[in-house]
GUSE-687303 format. One record per residue (C-alpha): residue number from 1; residue in one letter; x, y, z. Coordinates in steps of 0.001 Angstrom, whole numbers, plus 500000, padded with zeros to 6 digits. Layout:
BEGIN
+-----+------+--------+--------+--------+
: pos : code :     px :     py :     pz :
+-----+------+--------+--------+--------+
: NUM :    a :      X :      Y :      Z :
...
+-----+------+--------+--------+--------+
***
This chain:
BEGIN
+-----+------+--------+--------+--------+
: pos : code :     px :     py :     pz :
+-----+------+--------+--------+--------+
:   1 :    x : 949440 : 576794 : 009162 :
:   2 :    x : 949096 : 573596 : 011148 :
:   3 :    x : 952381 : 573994 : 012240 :
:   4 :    x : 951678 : 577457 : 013861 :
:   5 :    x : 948754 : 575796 : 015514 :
:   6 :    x : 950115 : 572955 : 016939 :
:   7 :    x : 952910 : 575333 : 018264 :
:   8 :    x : 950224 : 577600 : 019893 :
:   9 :    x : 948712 : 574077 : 021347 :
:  10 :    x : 951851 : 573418 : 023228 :
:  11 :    x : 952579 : 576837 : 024313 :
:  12 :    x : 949245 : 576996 : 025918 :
:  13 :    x : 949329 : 573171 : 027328 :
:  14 :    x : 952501 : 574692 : 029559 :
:  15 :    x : 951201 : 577744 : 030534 :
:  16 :    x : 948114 : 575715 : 031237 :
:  17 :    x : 950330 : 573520 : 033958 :
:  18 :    x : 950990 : 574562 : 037427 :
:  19 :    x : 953827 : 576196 : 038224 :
:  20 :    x : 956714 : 573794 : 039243 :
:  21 :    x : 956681 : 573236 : 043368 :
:  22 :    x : 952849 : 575189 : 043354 :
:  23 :    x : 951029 : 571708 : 044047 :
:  24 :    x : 953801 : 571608 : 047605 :
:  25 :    x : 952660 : 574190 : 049565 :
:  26 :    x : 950884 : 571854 : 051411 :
:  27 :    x : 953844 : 570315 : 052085 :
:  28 :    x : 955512 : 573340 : 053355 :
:  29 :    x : 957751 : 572786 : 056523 :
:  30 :    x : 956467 : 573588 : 059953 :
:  31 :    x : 958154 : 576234 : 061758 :
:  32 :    x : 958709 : 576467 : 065586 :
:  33 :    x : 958821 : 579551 : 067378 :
:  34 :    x : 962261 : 580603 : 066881 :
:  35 :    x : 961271 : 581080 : 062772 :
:  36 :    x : 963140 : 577660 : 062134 :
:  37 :    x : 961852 : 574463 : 060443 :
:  38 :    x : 961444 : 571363 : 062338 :
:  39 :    x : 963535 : 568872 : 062249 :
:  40 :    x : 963365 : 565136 : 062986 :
:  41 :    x : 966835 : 565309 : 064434 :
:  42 :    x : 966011 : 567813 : 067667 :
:  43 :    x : 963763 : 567824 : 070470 :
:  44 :    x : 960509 : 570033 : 070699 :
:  45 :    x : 958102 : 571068 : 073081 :
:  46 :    x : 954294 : 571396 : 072023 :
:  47 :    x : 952408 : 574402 : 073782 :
:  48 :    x : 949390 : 575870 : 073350 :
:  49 :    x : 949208 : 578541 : 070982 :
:  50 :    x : 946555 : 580590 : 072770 :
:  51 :    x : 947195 : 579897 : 076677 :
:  52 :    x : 943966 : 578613 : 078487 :
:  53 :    x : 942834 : 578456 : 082109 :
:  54 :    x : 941113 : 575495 : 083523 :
:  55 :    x : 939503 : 575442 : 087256 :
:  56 :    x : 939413 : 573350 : 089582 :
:  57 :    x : 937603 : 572588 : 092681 :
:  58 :    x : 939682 : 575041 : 094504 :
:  59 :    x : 941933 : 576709 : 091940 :
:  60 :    x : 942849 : 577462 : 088513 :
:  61 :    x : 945942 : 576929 : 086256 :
:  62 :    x : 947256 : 577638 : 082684 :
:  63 :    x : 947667 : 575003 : 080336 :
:  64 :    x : 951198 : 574045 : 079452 :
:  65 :    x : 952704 : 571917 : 077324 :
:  66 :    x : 952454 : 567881 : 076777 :
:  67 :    x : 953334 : 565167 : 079065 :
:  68 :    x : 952777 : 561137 : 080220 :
:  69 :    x : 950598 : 560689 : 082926 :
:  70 :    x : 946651 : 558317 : 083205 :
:  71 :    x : 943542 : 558704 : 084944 :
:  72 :    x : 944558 : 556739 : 088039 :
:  73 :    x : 948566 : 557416 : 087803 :
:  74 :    x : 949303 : 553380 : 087752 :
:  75 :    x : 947873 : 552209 : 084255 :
:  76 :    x : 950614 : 551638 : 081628 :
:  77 :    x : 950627 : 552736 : 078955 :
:  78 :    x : 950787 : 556101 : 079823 :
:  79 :    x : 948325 : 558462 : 077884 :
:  80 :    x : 949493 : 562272 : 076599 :
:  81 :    x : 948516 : 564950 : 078598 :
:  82 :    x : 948827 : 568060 : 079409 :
:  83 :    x : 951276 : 569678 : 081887 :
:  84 :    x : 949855 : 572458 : 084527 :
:  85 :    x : 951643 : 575416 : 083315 :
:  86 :    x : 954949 : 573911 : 082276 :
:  87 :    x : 956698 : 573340 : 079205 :
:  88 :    x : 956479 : 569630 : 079580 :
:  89 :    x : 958586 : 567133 : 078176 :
:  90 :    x : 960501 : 567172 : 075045 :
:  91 :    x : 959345 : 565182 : 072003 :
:  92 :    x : 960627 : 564070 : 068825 :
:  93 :    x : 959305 : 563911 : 064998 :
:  94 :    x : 960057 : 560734 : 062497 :
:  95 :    x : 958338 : 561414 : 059003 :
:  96 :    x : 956756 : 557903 : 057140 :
:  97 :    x : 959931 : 559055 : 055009 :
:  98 :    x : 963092 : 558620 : 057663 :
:  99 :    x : 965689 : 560594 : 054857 :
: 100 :    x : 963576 : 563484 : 054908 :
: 101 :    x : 964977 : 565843 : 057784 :
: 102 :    x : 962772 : 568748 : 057700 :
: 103 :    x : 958822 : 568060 : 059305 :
: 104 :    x : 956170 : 568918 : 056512 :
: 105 :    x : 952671 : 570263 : 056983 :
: 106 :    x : 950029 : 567069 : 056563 :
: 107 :    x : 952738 : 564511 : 055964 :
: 108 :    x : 952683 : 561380 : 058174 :
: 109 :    x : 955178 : 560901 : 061125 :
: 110 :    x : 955213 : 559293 : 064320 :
: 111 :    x : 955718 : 561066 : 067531 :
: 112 :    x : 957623 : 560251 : 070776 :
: 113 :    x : 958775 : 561511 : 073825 :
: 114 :    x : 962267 : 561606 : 073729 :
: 115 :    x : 962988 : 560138 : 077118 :
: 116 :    x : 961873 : 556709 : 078065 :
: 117 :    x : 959322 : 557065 : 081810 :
: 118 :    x : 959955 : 554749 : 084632 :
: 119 :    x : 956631 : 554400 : 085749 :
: 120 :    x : 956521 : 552045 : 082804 :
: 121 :    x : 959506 : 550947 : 081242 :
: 122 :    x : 958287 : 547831 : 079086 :
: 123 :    x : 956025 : 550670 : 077109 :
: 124 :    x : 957370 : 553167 : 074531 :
: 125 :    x : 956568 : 556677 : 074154 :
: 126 :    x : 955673 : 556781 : 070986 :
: 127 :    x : 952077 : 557839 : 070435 :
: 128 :    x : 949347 : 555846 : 068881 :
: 129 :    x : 945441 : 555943 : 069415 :
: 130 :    x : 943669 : 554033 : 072357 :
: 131 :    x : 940625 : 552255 : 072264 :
: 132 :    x : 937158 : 554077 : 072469 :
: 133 :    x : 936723 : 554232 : 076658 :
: 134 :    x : 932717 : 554058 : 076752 :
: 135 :    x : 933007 : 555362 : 080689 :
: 136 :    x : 934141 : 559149 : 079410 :
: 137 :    x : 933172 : 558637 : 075648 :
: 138 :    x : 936311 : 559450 : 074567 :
: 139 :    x : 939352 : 558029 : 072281 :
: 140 :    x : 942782 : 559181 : 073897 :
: 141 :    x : 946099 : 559306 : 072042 :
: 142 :    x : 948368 : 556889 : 074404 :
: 143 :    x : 951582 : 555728 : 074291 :
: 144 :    x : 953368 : 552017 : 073339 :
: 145 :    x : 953147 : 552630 : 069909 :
: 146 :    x : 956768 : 551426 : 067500 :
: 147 :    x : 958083 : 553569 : 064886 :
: 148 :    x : 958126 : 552746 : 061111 :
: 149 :    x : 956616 : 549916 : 060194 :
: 150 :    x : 953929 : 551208 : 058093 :
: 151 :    x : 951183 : 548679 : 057382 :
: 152 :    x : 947449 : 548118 : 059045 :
: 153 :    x : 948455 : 546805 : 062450 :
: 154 :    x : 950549 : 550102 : 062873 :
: 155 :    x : 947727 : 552274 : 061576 :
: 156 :    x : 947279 : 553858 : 064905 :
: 157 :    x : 950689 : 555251 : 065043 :
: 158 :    x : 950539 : 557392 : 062781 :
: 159 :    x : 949535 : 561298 : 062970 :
: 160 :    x : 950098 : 564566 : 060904 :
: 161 :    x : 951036 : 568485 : 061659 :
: 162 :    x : 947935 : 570810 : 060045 :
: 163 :    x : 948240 : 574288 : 059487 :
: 164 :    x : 945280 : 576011 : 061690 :
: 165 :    x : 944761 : 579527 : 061792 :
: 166 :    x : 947971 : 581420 : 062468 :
: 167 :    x : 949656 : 578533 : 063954 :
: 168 :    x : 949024 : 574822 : 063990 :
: 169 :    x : 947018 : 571660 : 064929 :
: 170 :    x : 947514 : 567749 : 065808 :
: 171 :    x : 945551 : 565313 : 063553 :
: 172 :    x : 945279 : 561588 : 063818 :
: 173 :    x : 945728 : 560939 : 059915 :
: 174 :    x : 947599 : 558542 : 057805 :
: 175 :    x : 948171 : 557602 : 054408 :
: 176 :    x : 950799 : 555034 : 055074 :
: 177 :    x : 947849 : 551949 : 054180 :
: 178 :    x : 946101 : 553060 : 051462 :
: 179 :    x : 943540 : 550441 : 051729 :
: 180 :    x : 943185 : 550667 : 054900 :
: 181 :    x : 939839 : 552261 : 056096 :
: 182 :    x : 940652 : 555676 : 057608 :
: 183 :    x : 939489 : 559065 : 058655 :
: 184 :    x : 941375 : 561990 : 059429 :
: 185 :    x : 940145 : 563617 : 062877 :
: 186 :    x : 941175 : 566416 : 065135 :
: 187 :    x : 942912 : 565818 : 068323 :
: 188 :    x : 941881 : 568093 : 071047 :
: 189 :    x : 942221 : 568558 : 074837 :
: 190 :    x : 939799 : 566147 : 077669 :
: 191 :    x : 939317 : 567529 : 081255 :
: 192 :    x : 938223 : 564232 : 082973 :
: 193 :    x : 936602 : 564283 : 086938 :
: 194 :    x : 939661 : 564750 : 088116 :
: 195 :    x : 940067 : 568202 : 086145 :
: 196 :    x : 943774 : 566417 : 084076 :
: 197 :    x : 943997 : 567225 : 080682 :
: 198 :    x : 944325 : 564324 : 078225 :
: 199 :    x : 944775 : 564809 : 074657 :
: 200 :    x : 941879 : 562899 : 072652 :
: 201 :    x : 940215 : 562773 : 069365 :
: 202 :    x : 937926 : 565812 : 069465 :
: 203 :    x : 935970 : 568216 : 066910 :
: 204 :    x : 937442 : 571201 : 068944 :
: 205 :    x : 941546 : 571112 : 067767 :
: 206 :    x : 943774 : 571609 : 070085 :
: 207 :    x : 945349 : 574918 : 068707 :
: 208 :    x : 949422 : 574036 : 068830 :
: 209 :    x : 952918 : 575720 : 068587 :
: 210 :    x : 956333 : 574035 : 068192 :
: 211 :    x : 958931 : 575166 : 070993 :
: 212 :    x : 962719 : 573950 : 070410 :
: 213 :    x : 964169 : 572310 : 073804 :
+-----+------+--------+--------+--------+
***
């Protein structure tokens, strides 16, 4: 008799367990819009999933894809913005874990544009998170971040891929320092004076697809 019971324990403690691989869909890979997986090894565009207009003082343009420019076109670093209906320029993935190939949903990774920008060439283009700028109330994602690295002075470097909707969204996240203080937040699109588009920390996400270049 106690036999029988302690077998019906066990049999109901494993179909009690989640199903092996259930707890990773989280983790599933992000897929571009050819239907293929990301991978740290190729070079991606990031465009809007919905296309947007913005006007300015004389005229209006679609949103494109991401880019290096700054509010006065001499400060370096260079911040990430977004292109005037263009494709912009190609960017790369590196997960916290560098033997993984394949990009995950909510998994840390750096970004960077895959060519180095003349304008200034003792920066990097990998992205990190600038300081608060009290003029426009904002927090930009910049430039001159490293890769790797993971501890609290390299914090800033780090974001994450969220699924939103039916496609995706940018989120400065990490879980590379876990005692580090840290809050996950949103990074959306800033229209500044001068009607450019900089990406910034923002409760309105930036709604995202992944184009291979």
């Amino acid at each position: 008799m106690k036999i029988k019971h302690v077998a019906f324990l066990l049999v109901f403690a494993l179909i009690s367990q989640p199903l092996l691989g259930a707890g990773e869909s989280v983790h599933e890979p992000v897929i571009d819009t050819s239907g293929e997986k990301l991978r740290a090894d190729s070079n991606y565009h990031i465009i809007p999933a919905v296309p947007f207009t913005i006007c300015g003082f004389v005229s209006c343009f679609t949103g494109g894809g991401l880019a290096l420019g700054s509010i006065d076109d001499e400060s370096c670093p260079l911040d990430v913005v977004v292109e005037k209906a263009d494709e912009g320029l190609p960017l790369r993935f590196l997960p916290f874990n560098t033997k993984k190939g394949v990009i995950r949903v909510s998994t840390d990774l750096n970004i960077f544009f895959s060519d180095a920008d003349e304008r200034c060439p003792h920066h990097s283009t990998v992205w990190r998170l600038g300081d608060f700028d009290a003029s426009t109330g904002q927090t930009y994602v910049t430039t001159g971040g490293v890769v790797g690295s993971p501890n609290q002075h390299t914090i800033l470097n780090w974001f994450q891929i969220h699924k939103y909707e039916d496609a995706y969204k940018l989120v400065y996240c990490h879980g590379v320092c876990p005692s580090c203080q840290h809050s996950c937040k949103d990074v959306g699109v800033f229209v500044d004076g001068n009607r450019r588009m900089h990406l910034a920390l923002s409760d309105d996400p930036f709604k995202v697809k992944f184009k291979r270049a």
